[in-house]
C-alpha positions in Angstrom: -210.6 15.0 -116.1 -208.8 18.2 -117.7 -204.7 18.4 -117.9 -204.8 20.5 -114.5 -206.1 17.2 -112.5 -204.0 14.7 -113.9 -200.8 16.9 -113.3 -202.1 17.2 -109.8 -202.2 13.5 -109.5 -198.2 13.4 -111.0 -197.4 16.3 -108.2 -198.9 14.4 -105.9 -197.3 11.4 -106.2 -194.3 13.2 -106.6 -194.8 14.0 -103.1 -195.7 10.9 -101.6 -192.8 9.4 -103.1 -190.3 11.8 -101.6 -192.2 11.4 -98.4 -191.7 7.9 -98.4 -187.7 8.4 -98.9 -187.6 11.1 -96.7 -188.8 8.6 -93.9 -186.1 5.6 -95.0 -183.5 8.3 -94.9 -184.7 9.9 -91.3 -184.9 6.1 -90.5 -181.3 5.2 -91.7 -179.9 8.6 -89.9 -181.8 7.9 -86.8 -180.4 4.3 -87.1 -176.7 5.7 -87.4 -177.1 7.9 -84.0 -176.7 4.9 -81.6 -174.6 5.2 -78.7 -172.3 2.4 -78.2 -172.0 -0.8 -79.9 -174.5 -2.6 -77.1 -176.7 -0.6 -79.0 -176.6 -2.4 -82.3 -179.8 -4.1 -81.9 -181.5 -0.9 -81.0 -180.4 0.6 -84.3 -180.9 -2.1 -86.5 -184.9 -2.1 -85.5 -184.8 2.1 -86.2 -183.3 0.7 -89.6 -186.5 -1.9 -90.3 -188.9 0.5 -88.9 -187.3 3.2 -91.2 -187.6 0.9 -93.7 -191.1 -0.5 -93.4 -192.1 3.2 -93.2 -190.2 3.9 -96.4 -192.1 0.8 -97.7 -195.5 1.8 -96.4 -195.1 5.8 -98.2 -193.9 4.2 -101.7 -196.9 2.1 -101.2 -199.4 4.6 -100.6 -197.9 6.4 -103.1 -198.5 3.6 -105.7 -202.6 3.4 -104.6 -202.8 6.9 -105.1 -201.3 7.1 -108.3 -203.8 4.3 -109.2 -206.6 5.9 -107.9 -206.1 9.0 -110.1 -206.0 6.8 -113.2 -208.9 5.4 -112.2 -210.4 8.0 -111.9 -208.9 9.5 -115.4 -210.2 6.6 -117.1 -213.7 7.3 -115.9 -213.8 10.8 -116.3 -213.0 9.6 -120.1 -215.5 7.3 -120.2 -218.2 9.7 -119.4 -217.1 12.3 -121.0 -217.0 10.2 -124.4 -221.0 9.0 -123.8 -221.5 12.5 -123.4 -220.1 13.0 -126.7 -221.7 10.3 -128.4 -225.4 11.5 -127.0 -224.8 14.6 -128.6 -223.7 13.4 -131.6 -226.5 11.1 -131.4 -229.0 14.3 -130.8 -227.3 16.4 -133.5 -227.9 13.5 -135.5 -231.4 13.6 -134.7 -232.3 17.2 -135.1 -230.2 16.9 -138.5 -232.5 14.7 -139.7 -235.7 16.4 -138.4 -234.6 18.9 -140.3 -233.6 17.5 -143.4 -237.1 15.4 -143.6 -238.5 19.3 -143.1 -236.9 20.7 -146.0 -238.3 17.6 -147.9 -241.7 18.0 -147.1 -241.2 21.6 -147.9 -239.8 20.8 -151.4 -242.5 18.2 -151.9 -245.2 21.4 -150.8 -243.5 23.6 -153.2 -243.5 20.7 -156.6 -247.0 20.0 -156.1 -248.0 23.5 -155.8 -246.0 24.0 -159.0 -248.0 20.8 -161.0 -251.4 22.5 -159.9 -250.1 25.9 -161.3 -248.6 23.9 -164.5 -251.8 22.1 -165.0 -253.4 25.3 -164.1 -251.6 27.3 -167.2 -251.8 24.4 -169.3 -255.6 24.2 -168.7 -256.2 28.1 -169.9 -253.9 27.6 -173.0 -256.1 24.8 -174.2 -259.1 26.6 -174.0 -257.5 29.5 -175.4 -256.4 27.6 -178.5 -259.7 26.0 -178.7 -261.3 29.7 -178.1 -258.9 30.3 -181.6 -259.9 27.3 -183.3 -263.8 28.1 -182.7 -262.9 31.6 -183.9 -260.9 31.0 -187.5 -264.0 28.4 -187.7 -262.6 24.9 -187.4 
């Protein structure tokens, strides 16, 4: 999950929250706006259901906020076994082409033994060719 998501996740609680307050504060004002004093009751239930509303929002709020690390955590998650099959593949072709270069190397020594015994051969028989000449 980049930067941009999680700070929409932080706005959007943001929101909720002050959603939620704005309802307990519309509730409480609503509350206040009774008529007479036979109205008490009347005002004191706008005052719970404010509240319960208020309640409700902050609660909401809270689940969202959840959800988004949630779903932070496996964003993370997958993006790290992404990560470590990569690695893991890198790895891989490393080695593929490591064992390459050694095969390669061991092409090259053996083609320079042959060509060592190759020289060595001719400068045996050429001593020999010198020795049968000076009569040894």
């Amino acid at each position: 999950m980049s930067g941009r998501d999680s700070s929409w996740w932080n706005g959007r609680a943001a929101r909720l929250v002050l959603l939620a307050m704005t309802i307990g504060v519309v509730g409480l004002v609503g509350a206040g706006c009774g008529g007479s004093g036979s109205d008490t009751s009347d005002a004191e239930q706008r005052l719970e259901t404010g509240l319960e509303e208020a309640k409700k929002g902050i609660e909401t709020a809270g689940e969202e906020v959840k959800k988004g690390f949630e779903e932070a955590g496996k964003a993370t998650k997958e993006g790290l076994e992404r990560g470590r099959e990569e690695a893991r593949k890198g790895a891989e072709k490393g080695k593929g082409k490591a064992q390459k270069a050694i095969e390669e190397a061991e092409k090259e020594a053996q083609q320079g033994l042959e060509k060592g015994k190759e020289e060595a051969g001719k400068a045996i028989e050429e001593a020999e060719k010198r020795a049968n000449g000076y009569g040894y």
